[in-house]
DRENMITOR-764350 format. One record per residue: x, y, z of N, C-alpha, C in turn. Coordinates in steps of 0.2 Angstrom, whole numbers. Layout:
nu->X&nv->Y&nw->Z&cau->X&cav->Y&caw->Z&cu->X&cv->Y&cw->Z .
...
This chain:
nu->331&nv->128&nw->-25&cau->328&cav->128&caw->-19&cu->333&cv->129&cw->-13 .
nu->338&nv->127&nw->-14&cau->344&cav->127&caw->-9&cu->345&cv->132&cw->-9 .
nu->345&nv->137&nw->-12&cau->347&cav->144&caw->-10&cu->342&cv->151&cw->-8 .
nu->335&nv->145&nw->-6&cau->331&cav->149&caw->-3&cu->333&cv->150&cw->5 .
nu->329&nv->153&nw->9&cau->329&cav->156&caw->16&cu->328&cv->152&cw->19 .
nu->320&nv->151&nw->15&cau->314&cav->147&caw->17&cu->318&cv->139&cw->20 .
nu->314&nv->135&nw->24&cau->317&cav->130&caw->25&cu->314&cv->123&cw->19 .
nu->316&nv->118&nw->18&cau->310&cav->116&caw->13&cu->308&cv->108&cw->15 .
nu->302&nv->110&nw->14&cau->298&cav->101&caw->18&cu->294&cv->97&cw->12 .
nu->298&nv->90&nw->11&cau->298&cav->87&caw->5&cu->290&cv->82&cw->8 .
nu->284&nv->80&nw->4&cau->281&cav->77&caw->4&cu->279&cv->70&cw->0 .
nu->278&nv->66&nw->2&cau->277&cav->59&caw->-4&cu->272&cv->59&cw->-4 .
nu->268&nv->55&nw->-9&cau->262&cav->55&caw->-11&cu->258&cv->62&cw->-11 .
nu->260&nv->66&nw->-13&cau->258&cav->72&caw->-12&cu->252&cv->75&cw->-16 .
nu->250&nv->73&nw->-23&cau->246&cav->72&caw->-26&cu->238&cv->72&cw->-25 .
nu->238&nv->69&nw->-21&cau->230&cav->70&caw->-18&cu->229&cv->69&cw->-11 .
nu->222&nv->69&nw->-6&cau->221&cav->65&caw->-2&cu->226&cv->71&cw->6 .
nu->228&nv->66&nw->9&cau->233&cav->69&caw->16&cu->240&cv->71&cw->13 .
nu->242&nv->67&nw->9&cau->248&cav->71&caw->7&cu->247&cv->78&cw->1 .
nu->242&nv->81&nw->-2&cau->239&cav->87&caw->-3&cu->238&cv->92&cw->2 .
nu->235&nv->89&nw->7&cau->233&cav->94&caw->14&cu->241&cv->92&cw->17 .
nu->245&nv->89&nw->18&cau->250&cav->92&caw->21&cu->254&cv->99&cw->16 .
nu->255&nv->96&nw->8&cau->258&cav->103&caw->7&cu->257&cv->109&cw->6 .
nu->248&nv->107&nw->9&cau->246&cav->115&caw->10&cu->247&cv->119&cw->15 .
nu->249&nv->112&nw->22&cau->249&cav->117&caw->28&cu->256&cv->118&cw->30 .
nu->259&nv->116&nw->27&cau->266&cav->115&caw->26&cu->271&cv->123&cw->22 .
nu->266&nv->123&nw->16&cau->266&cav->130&caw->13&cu->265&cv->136&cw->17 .
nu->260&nv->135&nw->19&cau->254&cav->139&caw->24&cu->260&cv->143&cw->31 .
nu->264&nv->137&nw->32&cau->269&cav->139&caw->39&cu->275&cv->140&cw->38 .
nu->277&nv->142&nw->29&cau->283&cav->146&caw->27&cu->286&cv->140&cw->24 .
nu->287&nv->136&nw->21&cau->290&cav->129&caw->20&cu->292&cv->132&cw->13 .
nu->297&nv->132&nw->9&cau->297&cav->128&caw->2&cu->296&cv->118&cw->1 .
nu->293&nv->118&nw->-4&cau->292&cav->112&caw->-5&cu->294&cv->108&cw->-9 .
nu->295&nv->101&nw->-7&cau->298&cav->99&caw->-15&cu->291&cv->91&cw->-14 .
nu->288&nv->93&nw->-19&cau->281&cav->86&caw->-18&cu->285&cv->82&cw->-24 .
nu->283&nv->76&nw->-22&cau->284&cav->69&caw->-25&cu->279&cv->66&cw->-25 .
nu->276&nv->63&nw->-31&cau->270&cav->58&caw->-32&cu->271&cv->56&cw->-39 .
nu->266&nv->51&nw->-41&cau->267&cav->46&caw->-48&cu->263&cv->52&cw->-54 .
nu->258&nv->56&nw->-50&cau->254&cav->59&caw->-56&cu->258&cv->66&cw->-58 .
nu->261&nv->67&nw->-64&cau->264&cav->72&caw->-66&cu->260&cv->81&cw->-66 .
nu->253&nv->78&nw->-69&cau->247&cav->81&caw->-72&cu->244&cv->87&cw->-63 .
nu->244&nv->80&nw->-58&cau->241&cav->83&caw->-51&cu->246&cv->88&cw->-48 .
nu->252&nv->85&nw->-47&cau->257&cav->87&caw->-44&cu->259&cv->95&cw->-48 .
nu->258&nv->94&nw->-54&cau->258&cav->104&caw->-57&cu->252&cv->107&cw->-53 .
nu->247&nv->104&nw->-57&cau->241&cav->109&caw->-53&cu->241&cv->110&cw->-47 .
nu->243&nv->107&nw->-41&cau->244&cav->109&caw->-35&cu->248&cv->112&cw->-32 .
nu->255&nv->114&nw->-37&cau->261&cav->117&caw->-37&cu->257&cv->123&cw->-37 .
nu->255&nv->125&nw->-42&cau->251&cav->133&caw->-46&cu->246&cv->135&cw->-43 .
nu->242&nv->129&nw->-37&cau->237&cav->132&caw->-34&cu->242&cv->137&cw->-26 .
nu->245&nv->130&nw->-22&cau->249&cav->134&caw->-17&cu->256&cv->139&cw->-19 .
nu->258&nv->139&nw->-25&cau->261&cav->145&caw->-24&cu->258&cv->153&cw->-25 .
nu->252&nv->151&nw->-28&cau->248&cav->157&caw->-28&cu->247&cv->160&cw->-22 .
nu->244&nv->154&nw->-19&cau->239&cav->155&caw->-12&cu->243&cv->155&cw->-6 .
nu->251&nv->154&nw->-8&cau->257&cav->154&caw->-1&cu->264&cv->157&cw->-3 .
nu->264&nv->161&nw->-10&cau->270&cav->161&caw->-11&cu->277&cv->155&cw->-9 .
nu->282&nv->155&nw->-9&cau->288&cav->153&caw->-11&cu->288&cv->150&cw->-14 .
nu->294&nv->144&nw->-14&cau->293&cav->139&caw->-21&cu->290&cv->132&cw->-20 .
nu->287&nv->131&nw->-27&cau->285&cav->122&caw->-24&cu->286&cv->120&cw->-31 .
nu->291&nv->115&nw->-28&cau->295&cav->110&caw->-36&cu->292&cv->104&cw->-35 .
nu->290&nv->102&nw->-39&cau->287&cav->93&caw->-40&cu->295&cv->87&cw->-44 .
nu->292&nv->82&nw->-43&cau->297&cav->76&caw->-44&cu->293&cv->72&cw->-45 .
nu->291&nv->71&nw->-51&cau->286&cav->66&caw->-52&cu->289&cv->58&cw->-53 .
nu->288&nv->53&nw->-50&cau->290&cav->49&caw->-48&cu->286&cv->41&cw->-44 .
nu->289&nv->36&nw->-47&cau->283&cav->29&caw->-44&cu->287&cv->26&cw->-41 .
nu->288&nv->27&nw->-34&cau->293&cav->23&caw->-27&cu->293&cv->20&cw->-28 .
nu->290&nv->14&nw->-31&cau->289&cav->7&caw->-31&cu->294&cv->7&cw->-37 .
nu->295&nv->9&nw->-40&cau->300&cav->8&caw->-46&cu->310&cv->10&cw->-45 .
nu->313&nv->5&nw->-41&cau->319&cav->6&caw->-41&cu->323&cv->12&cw->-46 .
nu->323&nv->12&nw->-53&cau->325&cav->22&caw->-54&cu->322&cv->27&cw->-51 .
nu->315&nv->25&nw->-52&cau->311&cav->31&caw->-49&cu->314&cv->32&cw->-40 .
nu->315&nv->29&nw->-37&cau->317&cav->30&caw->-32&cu->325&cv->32&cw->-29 .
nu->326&nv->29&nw->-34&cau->336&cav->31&caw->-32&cu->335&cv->38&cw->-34 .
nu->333&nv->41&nw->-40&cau->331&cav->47&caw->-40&cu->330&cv->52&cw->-37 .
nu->324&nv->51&nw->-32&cau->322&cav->55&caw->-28&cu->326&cv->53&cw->-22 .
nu->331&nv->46&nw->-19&cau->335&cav->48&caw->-16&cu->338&cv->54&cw->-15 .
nu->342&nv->53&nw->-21&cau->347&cav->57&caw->-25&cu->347&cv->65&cw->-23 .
nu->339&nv->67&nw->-25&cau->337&cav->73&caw->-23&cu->336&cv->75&cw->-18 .
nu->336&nv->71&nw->-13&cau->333&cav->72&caw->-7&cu->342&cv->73&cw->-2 .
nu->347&nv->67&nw->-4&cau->353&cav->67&caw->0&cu->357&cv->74&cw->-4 .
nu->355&nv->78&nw->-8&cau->358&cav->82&caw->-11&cu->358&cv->90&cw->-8 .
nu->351&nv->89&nw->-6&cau->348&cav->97&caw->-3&cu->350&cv->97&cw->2 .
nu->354&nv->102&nw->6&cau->355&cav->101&caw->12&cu->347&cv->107&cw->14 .
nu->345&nv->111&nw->12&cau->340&cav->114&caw->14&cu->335&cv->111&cw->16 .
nu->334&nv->105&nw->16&cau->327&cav->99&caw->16&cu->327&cv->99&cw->26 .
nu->321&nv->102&nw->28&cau->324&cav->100&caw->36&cu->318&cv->97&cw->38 .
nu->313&nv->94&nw->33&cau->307&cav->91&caw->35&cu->304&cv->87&cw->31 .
nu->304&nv->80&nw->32&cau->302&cav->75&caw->26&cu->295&cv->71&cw->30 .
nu->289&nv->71&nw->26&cau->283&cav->68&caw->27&cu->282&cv->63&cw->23 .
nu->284&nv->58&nw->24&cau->285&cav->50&caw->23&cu->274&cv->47&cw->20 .
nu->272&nv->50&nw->18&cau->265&cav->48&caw->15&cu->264&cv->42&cw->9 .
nu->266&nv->43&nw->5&cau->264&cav->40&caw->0&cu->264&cv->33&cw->4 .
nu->255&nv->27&nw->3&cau->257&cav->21&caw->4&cu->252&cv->17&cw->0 .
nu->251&nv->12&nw->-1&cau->246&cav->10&caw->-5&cu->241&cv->3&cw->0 .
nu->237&nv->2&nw->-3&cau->234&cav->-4&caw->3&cu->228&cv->-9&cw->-3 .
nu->227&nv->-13&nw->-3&cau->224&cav->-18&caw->-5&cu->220&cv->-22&cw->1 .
nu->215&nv->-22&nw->2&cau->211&cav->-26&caw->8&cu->209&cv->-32&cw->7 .
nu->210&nv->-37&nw->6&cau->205&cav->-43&caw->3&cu->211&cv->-49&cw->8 .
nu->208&nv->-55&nw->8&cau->210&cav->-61&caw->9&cu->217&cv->-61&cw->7 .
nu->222&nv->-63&nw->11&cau->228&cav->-66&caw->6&cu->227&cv->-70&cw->3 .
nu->225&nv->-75&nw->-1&cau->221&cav->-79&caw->-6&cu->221&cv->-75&cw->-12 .
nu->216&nv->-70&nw->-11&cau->213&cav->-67&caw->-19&cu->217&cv->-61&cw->-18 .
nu->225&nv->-60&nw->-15&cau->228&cav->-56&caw->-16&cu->233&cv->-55&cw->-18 .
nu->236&nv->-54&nw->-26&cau->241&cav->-56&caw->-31&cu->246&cv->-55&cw->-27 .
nu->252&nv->-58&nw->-30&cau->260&cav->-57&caw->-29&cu->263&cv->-51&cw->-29 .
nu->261&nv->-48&nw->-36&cau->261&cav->-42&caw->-36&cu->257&cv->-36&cw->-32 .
nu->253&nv->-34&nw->-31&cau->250&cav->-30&caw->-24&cu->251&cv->-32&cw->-21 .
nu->253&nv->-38&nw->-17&cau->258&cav->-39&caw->-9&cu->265&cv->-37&cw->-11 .
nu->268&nv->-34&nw->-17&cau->274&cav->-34&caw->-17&cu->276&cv->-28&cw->-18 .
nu->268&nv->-23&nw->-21&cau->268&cav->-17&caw->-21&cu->266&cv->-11&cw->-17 .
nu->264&nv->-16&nw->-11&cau->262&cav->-10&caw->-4&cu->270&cv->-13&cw->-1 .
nu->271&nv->-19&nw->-1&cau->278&cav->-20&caw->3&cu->283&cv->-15&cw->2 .
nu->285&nv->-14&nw->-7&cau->287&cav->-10&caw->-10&cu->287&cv->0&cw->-8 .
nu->281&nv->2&nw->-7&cau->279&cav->8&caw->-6&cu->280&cv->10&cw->1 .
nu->274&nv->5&nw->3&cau->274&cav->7&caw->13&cu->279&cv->6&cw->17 .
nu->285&nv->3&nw->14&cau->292&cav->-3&caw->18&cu->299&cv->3&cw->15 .
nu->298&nv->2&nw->9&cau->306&cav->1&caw->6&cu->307&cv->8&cw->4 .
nu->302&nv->11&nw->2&cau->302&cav->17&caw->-1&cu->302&cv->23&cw->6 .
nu->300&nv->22&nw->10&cau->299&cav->24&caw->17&cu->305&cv->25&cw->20 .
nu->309&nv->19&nw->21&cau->315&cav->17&caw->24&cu->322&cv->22&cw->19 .
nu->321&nv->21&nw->14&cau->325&cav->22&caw->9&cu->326&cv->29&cw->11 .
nu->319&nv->33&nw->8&cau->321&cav->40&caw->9&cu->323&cv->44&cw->16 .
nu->320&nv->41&nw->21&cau->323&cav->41&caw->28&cu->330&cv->43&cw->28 .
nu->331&nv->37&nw->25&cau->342&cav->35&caw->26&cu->345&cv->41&cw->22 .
nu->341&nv->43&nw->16&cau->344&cav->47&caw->13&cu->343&cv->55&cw->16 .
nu->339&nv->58&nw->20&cau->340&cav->62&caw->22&cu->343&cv->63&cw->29 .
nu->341&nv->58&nw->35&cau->345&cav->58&caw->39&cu->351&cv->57&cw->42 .
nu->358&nv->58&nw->38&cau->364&cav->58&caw->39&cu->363&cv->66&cw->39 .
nu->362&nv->71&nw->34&cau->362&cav->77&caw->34&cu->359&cv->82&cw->41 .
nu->351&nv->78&nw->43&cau->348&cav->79&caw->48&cu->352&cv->79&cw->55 .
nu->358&nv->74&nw->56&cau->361&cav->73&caw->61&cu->369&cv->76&cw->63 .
nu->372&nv->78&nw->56&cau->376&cav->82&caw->54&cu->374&cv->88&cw->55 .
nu->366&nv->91&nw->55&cau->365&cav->98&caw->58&cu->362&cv->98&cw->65 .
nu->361&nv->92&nw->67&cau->359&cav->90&caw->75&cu->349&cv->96&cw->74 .
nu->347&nv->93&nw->68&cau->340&cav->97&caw->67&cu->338&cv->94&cw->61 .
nu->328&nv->96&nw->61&cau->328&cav->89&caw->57&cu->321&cv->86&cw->58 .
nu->315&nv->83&nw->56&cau->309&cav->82&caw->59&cu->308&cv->78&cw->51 .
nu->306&nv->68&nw->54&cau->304&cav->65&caw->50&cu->296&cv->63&cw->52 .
nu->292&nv->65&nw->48&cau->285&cav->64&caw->49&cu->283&cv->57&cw->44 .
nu->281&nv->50&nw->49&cau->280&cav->43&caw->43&cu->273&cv->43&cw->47 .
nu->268&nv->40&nw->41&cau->260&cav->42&caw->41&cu->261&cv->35&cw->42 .
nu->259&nv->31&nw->46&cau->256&cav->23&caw->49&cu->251&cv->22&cw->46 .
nu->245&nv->19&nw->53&cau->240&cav->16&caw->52&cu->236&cv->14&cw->59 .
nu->231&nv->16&nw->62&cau->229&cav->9&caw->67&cu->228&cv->6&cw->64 .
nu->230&nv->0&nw->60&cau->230&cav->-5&caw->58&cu->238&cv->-7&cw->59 .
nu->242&nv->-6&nw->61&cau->247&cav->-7&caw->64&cu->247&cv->-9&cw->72 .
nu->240&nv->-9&nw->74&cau->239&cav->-11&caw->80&cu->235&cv->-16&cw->82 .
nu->231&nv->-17&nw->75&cau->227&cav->-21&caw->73&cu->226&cv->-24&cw->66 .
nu->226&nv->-33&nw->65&cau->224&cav->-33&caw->59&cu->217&cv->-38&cw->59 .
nu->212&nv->-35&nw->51&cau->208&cav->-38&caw->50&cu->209&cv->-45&cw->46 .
nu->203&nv->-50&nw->46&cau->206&cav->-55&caw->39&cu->208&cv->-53&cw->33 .
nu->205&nv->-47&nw->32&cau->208&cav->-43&caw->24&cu->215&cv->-39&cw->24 .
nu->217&nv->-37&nw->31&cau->223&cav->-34&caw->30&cu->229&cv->-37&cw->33 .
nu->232&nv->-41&nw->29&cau->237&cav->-44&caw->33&cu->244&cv->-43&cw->32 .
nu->243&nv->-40&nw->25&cau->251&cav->-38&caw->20&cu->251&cv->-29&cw->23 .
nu->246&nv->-25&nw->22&cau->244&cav->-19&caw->23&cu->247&cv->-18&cw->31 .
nu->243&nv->-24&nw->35&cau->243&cav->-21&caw->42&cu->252&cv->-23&cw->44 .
nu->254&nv->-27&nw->42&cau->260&cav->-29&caw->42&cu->266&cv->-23&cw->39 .
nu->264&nv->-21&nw->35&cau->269&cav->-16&caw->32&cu->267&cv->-11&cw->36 .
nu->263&nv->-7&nw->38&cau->261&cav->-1&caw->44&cu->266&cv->-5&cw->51 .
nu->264&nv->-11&nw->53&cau->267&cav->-14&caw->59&cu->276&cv->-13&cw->58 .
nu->278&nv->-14&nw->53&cau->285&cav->-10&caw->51&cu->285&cv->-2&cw->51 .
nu->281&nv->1&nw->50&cau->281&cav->8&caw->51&cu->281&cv->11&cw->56 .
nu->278&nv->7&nw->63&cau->277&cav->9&caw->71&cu->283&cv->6&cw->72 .
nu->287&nv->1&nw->69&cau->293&cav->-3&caw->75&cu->297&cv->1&cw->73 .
nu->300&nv->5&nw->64&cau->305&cav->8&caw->63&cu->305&cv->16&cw->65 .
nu->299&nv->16&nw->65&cau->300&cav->23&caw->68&cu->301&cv->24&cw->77 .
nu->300&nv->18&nw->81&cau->300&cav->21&caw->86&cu->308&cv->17&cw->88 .
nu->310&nv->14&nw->84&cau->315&cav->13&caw->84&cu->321&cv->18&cw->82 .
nu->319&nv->23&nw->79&cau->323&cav->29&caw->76&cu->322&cv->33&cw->82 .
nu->317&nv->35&nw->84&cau->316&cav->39&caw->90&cu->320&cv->37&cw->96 .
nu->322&nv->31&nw->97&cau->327&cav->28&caw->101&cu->333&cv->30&cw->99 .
nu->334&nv->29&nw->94&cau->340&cav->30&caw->93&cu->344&cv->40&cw->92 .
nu->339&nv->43&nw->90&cau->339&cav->48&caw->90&cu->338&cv->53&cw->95 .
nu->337&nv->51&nw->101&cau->335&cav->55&caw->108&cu->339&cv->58&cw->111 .
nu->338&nv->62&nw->111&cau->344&cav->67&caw->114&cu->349&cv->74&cw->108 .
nu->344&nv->71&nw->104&cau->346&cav->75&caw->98&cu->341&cv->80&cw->95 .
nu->344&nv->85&nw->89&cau->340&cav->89&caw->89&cu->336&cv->88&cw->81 .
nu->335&nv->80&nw->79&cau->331&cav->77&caw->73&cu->326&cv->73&cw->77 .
nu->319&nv->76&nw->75&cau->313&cav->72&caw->78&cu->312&cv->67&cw->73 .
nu->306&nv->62&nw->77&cau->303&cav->57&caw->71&cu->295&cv->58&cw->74 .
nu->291&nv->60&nw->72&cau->284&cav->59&caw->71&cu->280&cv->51&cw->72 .
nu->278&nv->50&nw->72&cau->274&cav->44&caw->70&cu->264&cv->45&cw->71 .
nu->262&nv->46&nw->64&cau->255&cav->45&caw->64&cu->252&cv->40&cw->62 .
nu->249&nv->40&nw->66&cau->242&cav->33&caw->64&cu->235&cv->37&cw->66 .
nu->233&nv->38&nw->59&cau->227&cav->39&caw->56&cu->223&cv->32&cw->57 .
nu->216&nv->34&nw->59&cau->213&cav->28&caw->58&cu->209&cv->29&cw->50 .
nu->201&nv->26&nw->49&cau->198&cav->30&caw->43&cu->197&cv->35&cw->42 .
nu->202&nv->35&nw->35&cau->201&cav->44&caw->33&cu->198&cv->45&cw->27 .
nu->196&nv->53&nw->25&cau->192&cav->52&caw->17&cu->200&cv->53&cw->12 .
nu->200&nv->46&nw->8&cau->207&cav->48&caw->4&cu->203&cv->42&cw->-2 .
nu->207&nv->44&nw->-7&cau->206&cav->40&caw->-14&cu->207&cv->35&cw->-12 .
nu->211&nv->32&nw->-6&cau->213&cav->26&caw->-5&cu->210&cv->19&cw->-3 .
nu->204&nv->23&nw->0&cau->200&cav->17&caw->3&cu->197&cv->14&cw->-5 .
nu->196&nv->17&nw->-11&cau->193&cav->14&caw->-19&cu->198&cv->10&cw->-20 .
nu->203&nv->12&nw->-21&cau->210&cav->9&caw->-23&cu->211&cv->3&cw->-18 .
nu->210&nv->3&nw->-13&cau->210&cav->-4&caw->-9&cu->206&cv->-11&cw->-9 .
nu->201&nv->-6&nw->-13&cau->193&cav->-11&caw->-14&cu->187&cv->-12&cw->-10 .
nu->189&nv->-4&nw->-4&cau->183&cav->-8&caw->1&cu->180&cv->2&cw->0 .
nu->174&nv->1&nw->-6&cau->172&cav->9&caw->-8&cu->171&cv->13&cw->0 .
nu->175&nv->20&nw->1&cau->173&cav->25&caw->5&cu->165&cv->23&cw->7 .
nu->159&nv->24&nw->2&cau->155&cav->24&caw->4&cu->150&cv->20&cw->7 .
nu->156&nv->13&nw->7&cau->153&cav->10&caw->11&cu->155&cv->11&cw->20 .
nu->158&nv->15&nw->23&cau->160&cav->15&caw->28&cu->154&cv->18&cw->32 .
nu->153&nv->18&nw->36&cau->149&cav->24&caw->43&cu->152&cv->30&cw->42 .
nu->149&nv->34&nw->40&cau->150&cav->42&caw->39&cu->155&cv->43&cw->47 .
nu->151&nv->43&nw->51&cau->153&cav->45&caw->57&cu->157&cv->40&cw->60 .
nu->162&nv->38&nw->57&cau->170&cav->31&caw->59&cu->174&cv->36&cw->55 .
nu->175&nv->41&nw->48&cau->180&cav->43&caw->44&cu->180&cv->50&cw->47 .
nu->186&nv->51&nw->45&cau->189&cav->58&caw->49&cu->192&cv->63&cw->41 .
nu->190&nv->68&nw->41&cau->192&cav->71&caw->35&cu->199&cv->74&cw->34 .
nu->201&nv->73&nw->27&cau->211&cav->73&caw->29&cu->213&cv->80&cw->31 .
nu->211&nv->85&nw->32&cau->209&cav->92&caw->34&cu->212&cv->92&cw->40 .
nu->206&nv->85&nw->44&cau->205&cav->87&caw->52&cu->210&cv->82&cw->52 .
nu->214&nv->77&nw->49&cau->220&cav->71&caw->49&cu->226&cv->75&cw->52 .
nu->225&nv->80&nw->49&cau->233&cav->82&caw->44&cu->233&cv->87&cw->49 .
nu->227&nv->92&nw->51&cau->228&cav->97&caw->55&cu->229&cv->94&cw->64 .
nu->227&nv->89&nw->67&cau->227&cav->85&caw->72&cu->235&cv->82&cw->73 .
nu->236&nv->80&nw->68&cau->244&cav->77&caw->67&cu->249&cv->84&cw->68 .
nu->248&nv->87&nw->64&cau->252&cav->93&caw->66&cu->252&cv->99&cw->72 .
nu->246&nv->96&nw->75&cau->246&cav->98&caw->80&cu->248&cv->95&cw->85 .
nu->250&nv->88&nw->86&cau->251&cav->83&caw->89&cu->258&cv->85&cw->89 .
nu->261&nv->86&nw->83&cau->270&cav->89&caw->81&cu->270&cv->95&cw->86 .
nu->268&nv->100&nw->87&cau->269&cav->105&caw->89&cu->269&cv->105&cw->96 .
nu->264&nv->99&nw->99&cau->266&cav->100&caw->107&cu->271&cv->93&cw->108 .
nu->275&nv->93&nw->103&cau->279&cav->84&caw->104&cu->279&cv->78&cw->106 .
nu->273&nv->77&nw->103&cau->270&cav->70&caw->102&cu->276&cv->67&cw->100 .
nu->277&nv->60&nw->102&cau->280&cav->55&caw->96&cu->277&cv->52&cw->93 .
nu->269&nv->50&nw->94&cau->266&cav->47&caw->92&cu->258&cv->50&cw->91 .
nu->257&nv->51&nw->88&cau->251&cav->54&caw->88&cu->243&cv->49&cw->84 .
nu->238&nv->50&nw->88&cau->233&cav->45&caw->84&cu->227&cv->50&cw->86 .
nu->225&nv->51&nw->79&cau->221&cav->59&caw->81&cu->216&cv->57&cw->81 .
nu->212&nv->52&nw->82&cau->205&cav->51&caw->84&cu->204&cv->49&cw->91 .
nu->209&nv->48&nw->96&cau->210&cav->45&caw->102&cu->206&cv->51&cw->105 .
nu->202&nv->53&nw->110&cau->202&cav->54&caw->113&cu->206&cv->56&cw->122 .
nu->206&nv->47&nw->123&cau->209&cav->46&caw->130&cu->215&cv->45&cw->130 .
nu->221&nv->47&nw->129&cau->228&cav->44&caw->126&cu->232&cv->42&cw->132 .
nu->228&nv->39&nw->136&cau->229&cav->35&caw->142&cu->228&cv->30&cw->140 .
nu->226&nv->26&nw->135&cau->222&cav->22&caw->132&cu->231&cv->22&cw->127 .
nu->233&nv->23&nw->124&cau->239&cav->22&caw->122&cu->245&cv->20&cw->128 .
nu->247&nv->26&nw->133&cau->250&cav->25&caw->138&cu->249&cv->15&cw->141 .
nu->242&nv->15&nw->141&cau->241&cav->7&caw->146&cu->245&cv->3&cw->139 .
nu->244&nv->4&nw->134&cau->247&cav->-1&caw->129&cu->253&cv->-3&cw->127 .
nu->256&nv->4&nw->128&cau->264&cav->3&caw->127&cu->264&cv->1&cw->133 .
nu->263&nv->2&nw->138&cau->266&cav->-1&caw->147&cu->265&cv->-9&cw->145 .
nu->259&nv->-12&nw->142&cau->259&cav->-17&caw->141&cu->262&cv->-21&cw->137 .
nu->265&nv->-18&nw->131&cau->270&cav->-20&caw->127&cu->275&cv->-22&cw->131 .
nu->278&nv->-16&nw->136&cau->286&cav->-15&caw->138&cu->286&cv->-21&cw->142 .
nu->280&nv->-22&nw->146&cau->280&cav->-27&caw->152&cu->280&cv->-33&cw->148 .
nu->276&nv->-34&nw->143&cau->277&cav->-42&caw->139&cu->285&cv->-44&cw->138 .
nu->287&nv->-37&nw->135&cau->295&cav->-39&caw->133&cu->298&cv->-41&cw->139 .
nu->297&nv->-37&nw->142&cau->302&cav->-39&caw->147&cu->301&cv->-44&cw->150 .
nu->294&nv->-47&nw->151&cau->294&cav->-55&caw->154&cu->299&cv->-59&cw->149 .
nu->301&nv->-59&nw->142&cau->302&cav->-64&caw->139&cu->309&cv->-63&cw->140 .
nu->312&nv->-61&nw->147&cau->318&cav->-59&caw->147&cu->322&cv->-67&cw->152 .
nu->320&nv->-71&nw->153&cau->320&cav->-77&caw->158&cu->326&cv->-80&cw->156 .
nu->328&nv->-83&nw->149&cau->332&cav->-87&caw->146&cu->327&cv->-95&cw->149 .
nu->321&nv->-98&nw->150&cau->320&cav->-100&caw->151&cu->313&cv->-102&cw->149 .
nu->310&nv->-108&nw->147&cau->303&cav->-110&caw->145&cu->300&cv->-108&cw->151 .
nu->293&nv->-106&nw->149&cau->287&cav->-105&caw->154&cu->286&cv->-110&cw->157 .
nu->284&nv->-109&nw->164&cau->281&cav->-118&caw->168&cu->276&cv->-121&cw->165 .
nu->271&nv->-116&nw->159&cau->268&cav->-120&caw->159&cu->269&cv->-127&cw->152 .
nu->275&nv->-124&nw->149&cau->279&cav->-129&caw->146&cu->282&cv->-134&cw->146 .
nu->283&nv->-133&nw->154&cau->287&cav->-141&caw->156&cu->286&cv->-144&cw->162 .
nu->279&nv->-142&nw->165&cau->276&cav->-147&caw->167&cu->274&cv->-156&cw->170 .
């Protein structure tokens, strides 16, 4: 793939769901592709439907983030190509329930996916992004990084790292010619919401967005330079008042000093 033209945009969780429609619209706008996901089986037949329907190449790397080889691996691949100018950060997993009725293992497997996997791959293509002064990292969040339920506390926690580090990378990379995205999708229709234990069909039809309009909103959001984009928002003055209110909380805690109403 590195001695293609084409420029190549690596996807994770690419298998079904948002990260499926990302490597189609990805394909769609010239991309070679290298998809990453745990299903060996999907990841072919989706190779052989968009190279029919987009020409160039599309390689798969079948792979389960959560597993330290499977992950050095796709490191590996990813610090290797220097032709990769666009990496889509998707794959994440979520569990909904009580902390209580929620194993060790499932808290340590979305920490695992939506945390480490995320970050990791990040690091491994951004030295090469900054060495070309070009470069565009796309990480899929959550509003639930803005908010959490009694059920998501591991889930909304690990997204709450995905809004601080990415906007923390976009600070750090200002002025340069390597973007960083940040999406928060609210409900979307993805295999996810079964997997999590709360079935799609019990949602309100009209609260879920379909990953078509997700994927296609978000990437519209990229093209006029969002850094943050939340494709259901209508009034994004509504985000504006939020961050202002972030910035001003922090800045109050700037005193070196207890609040009066502590020492009274």
């Amino acid at each position: 793939m590195s001695n293609s033209p084409r420029p190549v945009a690596v996807v994770t969780g690419a298998s079904s769901g948002i990260g499926a429609v990302y490597a189609d619209r990805l394909a769609a706008r010239g991309y070679d592709l290298l998809l990453v996901a745990r299903r060996a089986d999907r990841l072919e037949a989706l190779s052989a439907r968009l190279a029919e329907a987009h020409g160039g190449s599309v390689a798969v790397l079948a792979a389960d983030l959560t597993k330290e080889d499977d992950l050095a691996r796709v490191e590996q691949a990813l610090a290797g190509n220097p032709a990769i100018s666009l990496l889509v950060n998707n794959a994440g997993n979520a569990k909904l329930a009580p902390l209580a009725q929620t194993s060790v293992a499932e808290a340590s497997t979305m920490i695992a996916l939506n945390i480490t996997s995320l970050m990791r791959l990040t690091q491994s293509v951004l030295p090469g992004f900054v060495a070309r002064n070009a470069g565009t990292i796309i990480n899929i969040g959550s509003v639930l990084s803005l908010h959490a339920l009694p059920t998501s506390g591991v889930y909304s926690g690990t997204k709450g790292f995905v809004l601080n580090f990415s906007r923390s990378l976009q600070a750090e990379l200002a002025g340069t010619g390597v973007k960083v995205q940040l999406v928060l999708p609210a409900a979307t229709a993805t295999e996810l919401w079964d997997l999590a234990g709360v079935p799609l069909a019990g949602l309100k039809p009209a609260t879920v967005m379909s990953a078509e309009d997700m994927v296609d909103a978000a990437l519209a959001g990229l093209d006029q330079g969002e850094a943050i984009t939340i494709p259901p928002v209508e009034d994004i003055a509504l985000w504006a008042a939020y961050d202002a209110a972030r910035a001003a909380l922090f800045a109050a805690t700037r005193t070196g000093k207890p609040a009066s109403r502590y020492t009274g």
